[in-house]
Backbone and ligand atoms as CSV (ligand in chain L), in Angstrom:
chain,resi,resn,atom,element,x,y,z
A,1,UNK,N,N,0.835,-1.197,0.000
A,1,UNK,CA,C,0.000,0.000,0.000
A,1,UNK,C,C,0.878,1.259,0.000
A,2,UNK,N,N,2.080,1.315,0.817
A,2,UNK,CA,C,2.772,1.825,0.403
A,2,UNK,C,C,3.313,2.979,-0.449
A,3,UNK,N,N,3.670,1.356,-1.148
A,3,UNK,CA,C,4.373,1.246,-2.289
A,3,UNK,C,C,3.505,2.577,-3.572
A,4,UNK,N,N,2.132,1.949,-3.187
A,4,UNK,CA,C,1.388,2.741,-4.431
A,4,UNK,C,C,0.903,3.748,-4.162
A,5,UNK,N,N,1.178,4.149,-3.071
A,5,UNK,CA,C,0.379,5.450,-2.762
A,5,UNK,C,C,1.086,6.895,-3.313
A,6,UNK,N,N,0.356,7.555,-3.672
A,6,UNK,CA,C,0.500,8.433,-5.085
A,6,UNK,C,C,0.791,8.150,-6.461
A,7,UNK,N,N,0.601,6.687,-6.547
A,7,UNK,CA,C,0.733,6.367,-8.165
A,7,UNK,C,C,-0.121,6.147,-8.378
A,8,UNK,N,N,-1.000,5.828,-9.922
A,8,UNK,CA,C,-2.101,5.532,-10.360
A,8,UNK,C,C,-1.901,4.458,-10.728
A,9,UNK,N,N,-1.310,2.846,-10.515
A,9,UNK,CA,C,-1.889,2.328,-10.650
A,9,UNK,C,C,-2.035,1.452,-11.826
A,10,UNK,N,N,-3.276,0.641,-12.191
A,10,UNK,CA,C,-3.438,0.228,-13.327
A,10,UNK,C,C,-4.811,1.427,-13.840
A,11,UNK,N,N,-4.654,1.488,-15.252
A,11,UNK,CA,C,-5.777,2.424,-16.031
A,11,UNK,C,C,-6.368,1.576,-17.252
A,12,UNK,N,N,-7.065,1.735,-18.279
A,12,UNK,CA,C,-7.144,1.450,-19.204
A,12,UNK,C,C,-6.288,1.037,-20.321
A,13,UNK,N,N,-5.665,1.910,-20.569
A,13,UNK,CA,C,-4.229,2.245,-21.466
A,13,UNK,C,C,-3.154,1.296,-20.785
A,14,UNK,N,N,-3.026,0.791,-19.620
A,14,UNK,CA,C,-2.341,0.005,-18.908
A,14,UNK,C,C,-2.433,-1.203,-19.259
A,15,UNK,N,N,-4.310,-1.792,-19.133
A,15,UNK,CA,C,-4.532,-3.523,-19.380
A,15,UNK,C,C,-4.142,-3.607,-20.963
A,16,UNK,N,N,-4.789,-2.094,-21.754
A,16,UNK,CA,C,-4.170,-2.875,-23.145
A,16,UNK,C,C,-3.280,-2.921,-23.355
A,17,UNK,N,N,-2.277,-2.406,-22.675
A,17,UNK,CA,C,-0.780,-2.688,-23.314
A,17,UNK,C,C,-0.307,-3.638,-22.740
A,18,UNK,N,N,-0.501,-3.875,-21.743
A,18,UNK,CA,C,-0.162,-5.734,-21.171
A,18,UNK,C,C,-1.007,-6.729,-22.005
A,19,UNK,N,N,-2.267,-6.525,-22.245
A,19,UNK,CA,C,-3.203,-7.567,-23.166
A,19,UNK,C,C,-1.781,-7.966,-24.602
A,20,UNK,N,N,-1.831,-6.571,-25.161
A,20,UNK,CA,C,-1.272,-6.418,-26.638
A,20,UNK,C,C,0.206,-7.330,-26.190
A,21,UNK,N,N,0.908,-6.735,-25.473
A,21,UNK,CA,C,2.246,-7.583,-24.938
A,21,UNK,C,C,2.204,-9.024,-24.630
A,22,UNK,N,N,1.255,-9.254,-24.166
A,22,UNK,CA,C,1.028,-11.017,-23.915
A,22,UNK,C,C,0.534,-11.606,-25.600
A,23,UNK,N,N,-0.309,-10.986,-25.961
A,23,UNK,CA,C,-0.426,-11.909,-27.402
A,23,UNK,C,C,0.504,-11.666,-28.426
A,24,UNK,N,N,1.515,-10.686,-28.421
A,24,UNK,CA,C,2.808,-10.728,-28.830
A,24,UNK,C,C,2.994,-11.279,-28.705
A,25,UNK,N,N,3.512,-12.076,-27.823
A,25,UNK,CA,C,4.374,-13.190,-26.901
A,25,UNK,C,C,3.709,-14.395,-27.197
A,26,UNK,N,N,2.610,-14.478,-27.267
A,26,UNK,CA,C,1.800,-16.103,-28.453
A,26,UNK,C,C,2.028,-16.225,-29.563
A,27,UNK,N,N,2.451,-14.867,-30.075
A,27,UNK,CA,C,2.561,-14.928,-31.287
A,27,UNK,C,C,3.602,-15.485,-32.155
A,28,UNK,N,N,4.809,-14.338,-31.220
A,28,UNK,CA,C,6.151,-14.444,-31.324
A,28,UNK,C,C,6.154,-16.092,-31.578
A,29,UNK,N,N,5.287,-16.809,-30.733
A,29,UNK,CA,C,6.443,-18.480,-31.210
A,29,UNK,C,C,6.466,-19.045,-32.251
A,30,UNK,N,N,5.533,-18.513,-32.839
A,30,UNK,CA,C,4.846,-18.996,-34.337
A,30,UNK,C,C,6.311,-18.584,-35.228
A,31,UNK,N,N,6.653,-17.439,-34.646
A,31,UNK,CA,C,7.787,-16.871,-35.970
A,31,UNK,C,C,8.859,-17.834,-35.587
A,32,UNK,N,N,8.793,-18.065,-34.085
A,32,UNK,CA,C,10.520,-18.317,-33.765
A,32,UNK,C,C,10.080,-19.972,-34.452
A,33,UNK,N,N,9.232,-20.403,-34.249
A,33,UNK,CA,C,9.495,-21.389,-34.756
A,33,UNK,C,C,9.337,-22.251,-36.280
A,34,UNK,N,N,8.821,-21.338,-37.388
A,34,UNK,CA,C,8.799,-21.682,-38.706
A,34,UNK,C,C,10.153,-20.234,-38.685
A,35,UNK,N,N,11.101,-19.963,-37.809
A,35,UNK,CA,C,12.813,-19.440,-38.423
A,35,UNK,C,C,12.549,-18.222,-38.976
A,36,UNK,N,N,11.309,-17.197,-38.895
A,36,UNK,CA,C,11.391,-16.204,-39.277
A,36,UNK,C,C,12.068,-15.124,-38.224
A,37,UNK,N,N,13.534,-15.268,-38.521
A,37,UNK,CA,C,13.569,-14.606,-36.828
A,37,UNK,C,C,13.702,-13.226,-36.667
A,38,UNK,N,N,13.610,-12.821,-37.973
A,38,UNK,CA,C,13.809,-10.839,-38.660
A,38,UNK,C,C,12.647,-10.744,-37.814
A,39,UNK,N,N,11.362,-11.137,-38.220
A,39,UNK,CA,C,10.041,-11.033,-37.756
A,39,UNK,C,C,10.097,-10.811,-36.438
A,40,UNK,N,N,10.152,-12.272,-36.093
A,40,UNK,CA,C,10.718,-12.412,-34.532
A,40,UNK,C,C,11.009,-11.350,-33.559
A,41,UNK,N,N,12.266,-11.137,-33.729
A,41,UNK,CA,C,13.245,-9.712,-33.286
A,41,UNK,C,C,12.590,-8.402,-33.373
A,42,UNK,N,N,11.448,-8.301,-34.654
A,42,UNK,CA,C,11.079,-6.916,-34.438
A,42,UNK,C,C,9.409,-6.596,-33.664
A,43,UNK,N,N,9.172,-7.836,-33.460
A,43,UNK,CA,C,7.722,-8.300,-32.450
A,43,UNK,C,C,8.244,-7.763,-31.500
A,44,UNK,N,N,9.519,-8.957,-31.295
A,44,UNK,CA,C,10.087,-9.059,-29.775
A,44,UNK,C,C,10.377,-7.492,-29.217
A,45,UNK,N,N,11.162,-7.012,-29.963
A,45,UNK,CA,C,11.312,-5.659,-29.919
A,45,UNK,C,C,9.761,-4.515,-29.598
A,46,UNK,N,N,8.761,-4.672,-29.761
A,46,UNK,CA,C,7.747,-3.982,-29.542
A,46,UNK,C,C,6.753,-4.289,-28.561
A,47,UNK,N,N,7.298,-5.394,-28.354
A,47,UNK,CA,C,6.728,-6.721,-26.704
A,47,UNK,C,C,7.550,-5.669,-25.706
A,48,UNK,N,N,8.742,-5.440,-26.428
A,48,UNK,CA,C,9.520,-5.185,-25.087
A,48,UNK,C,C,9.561,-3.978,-24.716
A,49,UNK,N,N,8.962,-2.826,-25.537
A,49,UNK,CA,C,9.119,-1.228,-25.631
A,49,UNK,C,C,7.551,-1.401,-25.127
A,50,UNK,N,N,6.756,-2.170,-25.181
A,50,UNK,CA,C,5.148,-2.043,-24.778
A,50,UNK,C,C,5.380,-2.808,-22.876
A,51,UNK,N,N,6.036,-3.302,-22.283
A,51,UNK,CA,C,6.313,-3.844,-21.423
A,51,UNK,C,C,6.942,-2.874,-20.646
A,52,UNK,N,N,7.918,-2.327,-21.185
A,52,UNK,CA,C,8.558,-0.853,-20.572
A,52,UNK,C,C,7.691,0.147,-20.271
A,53,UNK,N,N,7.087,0.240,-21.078
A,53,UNK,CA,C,6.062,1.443,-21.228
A,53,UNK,C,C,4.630,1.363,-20.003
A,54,UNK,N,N,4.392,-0.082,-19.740
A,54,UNK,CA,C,3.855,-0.309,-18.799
A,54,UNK,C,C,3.809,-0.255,-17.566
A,55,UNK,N,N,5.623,-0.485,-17.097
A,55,UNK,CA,C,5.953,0.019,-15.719
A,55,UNK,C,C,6.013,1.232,-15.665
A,56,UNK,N,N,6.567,1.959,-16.817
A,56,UNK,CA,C,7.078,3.274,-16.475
A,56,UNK,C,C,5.696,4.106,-16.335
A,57,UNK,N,N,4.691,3.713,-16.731
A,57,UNK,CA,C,3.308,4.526,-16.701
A,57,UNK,C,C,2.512,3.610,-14.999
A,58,UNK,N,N,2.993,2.475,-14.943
A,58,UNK,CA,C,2.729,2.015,-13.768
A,58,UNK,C,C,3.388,2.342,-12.286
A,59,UNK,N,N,4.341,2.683,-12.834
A,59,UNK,CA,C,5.264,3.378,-11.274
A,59,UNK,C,C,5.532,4.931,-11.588
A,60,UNK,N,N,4.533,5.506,-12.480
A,60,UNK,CA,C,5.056,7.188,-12.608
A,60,UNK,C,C,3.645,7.569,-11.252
A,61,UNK,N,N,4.719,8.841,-11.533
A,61,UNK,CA,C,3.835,9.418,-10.000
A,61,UNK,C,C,3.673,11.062,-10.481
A,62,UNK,N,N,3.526,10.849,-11.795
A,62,UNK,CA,C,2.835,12.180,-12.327
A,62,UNK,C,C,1.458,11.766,-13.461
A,63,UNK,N,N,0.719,11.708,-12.206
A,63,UNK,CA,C,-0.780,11.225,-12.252
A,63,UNK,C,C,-1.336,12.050,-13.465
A,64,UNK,N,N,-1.111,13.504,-13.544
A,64,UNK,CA,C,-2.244,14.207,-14.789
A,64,UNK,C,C,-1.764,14.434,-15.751
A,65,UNK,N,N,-0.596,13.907,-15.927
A,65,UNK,CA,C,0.269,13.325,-17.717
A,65,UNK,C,C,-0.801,12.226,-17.758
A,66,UNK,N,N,-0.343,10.649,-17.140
A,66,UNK,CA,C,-0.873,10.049,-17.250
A,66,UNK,C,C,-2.386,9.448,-17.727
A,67,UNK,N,N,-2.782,10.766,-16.672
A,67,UNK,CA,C,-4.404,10.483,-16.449
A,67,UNK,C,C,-4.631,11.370,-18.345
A,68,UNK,N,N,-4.035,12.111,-18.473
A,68,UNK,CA,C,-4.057,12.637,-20.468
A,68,UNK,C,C,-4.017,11.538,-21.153
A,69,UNK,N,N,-3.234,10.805,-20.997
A,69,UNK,CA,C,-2.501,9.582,-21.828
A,69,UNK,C,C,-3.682,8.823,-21.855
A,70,UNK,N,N,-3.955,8.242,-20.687
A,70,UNK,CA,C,-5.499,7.598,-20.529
A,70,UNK,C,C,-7.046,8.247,-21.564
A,71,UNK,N,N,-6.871,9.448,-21.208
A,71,UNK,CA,C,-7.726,10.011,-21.993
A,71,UNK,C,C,-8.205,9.852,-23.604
A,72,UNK,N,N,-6.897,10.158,-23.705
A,72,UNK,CA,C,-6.918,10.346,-24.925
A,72,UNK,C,C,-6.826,8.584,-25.451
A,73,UNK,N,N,-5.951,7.753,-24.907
A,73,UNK,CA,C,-6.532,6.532,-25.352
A,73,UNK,C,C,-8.145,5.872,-25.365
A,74,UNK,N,N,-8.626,6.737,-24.144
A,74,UNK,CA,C,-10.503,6.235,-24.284
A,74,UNK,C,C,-11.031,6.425,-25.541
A,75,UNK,N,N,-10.277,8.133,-25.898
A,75,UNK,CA,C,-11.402,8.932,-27.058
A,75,UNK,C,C,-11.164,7.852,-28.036
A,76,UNK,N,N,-9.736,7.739,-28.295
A,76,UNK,CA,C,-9.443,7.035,-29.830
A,76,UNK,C,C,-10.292,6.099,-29.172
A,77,UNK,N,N,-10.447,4.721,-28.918
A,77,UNK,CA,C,-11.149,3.650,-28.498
A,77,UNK,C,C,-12.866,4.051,-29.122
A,78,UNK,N,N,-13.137,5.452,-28.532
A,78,UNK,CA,C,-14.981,5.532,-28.759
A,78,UNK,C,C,-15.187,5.678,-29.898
A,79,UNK,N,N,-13.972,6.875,-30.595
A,79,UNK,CA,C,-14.202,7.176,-31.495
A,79,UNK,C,C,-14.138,5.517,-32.915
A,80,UNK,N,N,-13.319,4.897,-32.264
A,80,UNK,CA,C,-12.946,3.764,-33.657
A,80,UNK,C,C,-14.551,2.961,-33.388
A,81,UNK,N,N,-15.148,3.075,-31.893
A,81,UNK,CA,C,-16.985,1.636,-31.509
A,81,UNK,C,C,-17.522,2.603,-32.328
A,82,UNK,N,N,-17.568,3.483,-32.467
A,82,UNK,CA,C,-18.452,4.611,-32.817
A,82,UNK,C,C,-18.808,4.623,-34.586
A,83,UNK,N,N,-17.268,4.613,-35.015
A,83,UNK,CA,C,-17.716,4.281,-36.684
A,83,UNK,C,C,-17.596,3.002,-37.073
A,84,UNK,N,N,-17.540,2.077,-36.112
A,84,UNK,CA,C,-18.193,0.862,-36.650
A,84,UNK,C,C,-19.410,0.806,-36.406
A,85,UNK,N,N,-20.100,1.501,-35.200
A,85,UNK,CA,C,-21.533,0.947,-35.012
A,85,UNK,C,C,-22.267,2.056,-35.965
A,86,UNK,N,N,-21.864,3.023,-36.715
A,86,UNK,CA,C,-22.021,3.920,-37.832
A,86,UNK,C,C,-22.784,2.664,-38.789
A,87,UNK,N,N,-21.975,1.922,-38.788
A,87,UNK,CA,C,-22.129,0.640,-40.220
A,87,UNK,C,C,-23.594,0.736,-40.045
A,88,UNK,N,N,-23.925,0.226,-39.016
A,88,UNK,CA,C,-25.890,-0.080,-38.848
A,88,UNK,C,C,-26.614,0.898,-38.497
A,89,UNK,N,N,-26.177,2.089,-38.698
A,89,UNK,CA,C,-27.267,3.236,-37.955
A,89,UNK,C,C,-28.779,3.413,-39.096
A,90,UNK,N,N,-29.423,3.709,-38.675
A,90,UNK,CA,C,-30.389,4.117,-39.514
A,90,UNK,C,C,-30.444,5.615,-39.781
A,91,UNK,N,N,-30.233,5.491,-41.263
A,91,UNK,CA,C,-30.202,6.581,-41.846
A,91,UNK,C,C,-31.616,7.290,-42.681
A,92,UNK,N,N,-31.322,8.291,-42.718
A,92,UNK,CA,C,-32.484,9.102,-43.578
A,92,UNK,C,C,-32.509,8.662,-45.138
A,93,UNK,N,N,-33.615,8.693,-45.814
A,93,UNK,CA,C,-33.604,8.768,-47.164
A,93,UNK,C,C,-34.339,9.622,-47.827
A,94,UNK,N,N,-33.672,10.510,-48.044
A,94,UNK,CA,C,-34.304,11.388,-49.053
A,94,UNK,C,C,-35.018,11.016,-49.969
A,95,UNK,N,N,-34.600,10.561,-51.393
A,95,UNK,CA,C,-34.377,10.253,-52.364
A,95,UNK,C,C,-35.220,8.570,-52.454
A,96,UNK,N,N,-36.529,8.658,-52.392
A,96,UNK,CA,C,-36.795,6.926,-52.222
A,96,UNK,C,C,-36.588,6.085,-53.804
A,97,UNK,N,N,-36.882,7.085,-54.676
A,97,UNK,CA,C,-36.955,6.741,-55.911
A,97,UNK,C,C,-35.143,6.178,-56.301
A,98,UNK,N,N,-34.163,6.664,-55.481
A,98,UNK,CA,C,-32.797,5.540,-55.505
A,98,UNK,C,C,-32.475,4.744,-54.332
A,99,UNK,N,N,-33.359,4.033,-54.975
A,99,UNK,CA,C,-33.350,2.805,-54.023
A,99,UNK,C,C,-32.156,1.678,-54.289
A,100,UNK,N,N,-31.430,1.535,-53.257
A,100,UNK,CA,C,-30.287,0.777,-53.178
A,100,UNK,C,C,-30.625,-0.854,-52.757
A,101,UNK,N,N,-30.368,-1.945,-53.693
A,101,UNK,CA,C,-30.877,-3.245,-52.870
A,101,UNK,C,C,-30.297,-3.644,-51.749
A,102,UNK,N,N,-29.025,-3.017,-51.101
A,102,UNK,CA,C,-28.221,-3.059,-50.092
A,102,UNK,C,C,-29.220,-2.670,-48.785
A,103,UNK,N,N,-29.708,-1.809,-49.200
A,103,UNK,CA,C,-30.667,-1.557,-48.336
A,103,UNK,C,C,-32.198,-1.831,-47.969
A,104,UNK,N,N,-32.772,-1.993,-46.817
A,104,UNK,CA,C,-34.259,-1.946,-46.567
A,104,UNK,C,C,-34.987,-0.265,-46.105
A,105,UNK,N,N,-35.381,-0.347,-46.883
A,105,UNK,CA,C,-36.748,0.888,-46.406
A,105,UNK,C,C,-37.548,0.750,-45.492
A,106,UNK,N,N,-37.473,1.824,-44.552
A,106,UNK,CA,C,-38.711,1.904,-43.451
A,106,UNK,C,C,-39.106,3.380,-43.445
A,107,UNK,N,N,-40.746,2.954,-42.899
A,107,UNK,CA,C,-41.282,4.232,-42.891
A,107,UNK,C,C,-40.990,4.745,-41.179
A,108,UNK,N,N,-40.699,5.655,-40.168
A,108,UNK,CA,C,-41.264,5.801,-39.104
A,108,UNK,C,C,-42.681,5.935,-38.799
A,109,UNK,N,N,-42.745,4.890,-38.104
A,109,UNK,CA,C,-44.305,5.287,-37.610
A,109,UNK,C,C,-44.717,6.629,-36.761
A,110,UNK,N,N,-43.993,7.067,-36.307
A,110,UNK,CA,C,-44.400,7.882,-35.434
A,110,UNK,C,C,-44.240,9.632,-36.374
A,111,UNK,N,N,-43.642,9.644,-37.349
A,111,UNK,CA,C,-42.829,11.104,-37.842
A,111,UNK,C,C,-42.966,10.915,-39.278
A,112,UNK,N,N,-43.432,9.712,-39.735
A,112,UNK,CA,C,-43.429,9.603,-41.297
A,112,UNK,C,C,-42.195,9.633,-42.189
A,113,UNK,N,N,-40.636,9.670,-41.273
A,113,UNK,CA,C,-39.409,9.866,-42.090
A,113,UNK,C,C,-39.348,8.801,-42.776
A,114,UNK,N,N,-38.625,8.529,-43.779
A,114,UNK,CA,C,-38.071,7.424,-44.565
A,114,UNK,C,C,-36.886,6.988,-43.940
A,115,UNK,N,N,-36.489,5.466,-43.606
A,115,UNK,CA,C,-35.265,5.436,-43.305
A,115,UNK,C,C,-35.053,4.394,-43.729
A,116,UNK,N,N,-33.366,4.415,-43.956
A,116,UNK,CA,C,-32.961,3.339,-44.485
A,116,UNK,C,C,-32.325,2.250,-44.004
A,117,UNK,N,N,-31.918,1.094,-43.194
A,117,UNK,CA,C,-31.107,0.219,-43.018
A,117,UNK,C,C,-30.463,-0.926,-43.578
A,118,UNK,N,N,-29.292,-1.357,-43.574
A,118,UNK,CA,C,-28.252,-2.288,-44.600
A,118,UNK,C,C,-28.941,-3.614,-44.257
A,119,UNK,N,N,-29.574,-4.238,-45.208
A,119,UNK,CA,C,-30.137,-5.168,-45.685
A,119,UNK,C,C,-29.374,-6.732,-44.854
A,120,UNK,N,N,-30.290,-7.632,-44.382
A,120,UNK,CA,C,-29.882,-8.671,-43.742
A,120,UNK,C,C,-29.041,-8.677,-42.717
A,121,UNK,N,N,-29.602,-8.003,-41.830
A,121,UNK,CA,C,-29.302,-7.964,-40.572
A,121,UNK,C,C,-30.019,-8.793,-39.093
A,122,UNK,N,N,-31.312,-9.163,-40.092
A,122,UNK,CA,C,-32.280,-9.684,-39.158
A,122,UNK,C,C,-33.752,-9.211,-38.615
A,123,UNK,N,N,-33.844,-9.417,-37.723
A,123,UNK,CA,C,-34.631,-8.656,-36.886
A,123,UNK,C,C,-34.000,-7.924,-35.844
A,124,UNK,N,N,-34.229,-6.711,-36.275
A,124,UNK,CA,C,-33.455,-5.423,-35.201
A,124,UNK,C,C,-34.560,-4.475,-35.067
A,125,UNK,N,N,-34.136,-3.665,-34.035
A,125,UNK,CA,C,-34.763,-2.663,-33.444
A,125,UNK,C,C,-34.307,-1.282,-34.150
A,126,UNK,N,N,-34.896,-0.578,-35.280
A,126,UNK,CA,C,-34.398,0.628,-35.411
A,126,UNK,C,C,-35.350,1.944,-34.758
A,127,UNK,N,N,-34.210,2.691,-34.867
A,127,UNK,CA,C,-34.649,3.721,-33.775
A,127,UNK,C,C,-34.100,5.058,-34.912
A,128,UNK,N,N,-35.457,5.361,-35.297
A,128,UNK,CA,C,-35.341,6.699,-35.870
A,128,UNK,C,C,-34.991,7.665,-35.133
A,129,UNK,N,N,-33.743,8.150,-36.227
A,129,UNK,CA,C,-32.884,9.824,-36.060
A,129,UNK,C,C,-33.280,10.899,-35.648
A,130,UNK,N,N,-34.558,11.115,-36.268
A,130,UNK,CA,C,-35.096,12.014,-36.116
A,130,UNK,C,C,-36.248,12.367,-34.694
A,131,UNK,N,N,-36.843,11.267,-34.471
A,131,UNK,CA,C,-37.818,11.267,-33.477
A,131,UNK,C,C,-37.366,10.425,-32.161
A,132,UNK,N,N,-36.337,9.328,-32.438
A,132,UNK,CA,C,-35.597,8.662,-31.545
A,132,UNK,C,C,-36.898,7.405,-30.849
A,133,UNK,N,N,-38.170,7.183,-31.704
A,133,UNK,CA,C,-38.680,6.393,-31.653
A,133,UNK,C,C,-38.309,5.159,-32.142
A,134,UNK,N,N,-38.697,4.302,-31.609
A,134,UNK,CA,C,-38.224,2.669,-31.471
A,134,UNK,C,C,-39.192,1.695,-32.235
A,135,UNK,N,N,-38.745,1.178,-33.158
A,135,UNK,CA,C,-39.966,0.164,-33.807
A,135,UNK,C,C,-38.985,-1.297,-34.342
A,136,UNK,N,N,-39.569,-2.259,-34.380
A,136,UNK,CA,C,-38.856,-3.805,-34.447
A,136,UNK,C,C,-39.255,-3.662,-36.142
A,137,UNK,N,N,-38.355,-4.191,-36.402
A,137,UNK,CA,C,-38.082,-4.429,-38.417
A,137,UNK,C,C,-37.519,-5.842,-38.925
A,138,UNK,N,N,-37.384,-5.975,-39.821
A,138,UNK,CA,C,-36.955,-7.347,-40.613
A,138,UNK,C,C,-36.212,-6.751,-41.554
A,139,UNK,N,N,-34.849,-6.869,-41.509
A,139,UNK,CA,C,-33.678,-6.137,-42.333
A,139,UNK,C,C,-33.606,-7.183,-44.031
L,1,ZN,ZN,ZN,-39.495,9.330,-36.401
């Protein structure tokens, strides 16, 4: 207790770089052992600068660098869930007369918008943009 008092610890930015460093290290055997050892060496090499990087952010005791570092690793993180879950959003359609077969057409029930969602997805719940009403569909 100590030991950690005024350090922060483990954070976010912390587990992934130990996560990323350990499956390096699964990885790595694959090279060492079909002799790619260029490969090897330059894994190993980024196992070992991501391992460094872990204590030194694990035993620093300048918490609001850190706690930045953290930060800014969340945003990138939301920002990358964010334009993947983009892929399925339901979008507006102007234009019904270009109709894309990629897509399914819905009307909102509640606002009359047109919207569109990417075809074969199932049965999902879209939730119009505009009114943020909720209706079950067949993609
Ligand atoms: Zn609506």
């Amino acid at each position: 207790m100590q030991f950690m008092f005024g350090r922060r610890g483990n954070d976010e930015l912390n587990v992934c770089l130990i996560i990323v460093a350990l499956v390096l290290g699964f990885v790595i055997i694959f090279f060492r052992v079909f002799g790619l050892y260029l490969v090897y060496r330059i894994i190993y090499s980024v196992q070992l600068v991501l391992i460094i990087l872990f204590f030194v952010r694990f035993l620093s005791k300048n918490i609001l660098q850190r706690q930045k570092e953290n930060d800014a690793f969340l945003r990138f993180i939301a920002k990358f869930k964010k334009n993947k879950k983009d892929d399925f959003n339901t979008v507006y359609t102007n234009d019904p007369t270009k109709k894309n077969k990629n897509y399914k057409y819905f009307k909102c029930p509640n606002c009359s918008v047109k919207l569109r969602v990417p075809k074969g997805k199932g049965k999902i719940t879209i939730t119009c943009p505009k009114c943020r009403t909720s209706f079950k569909g067949k993609s």
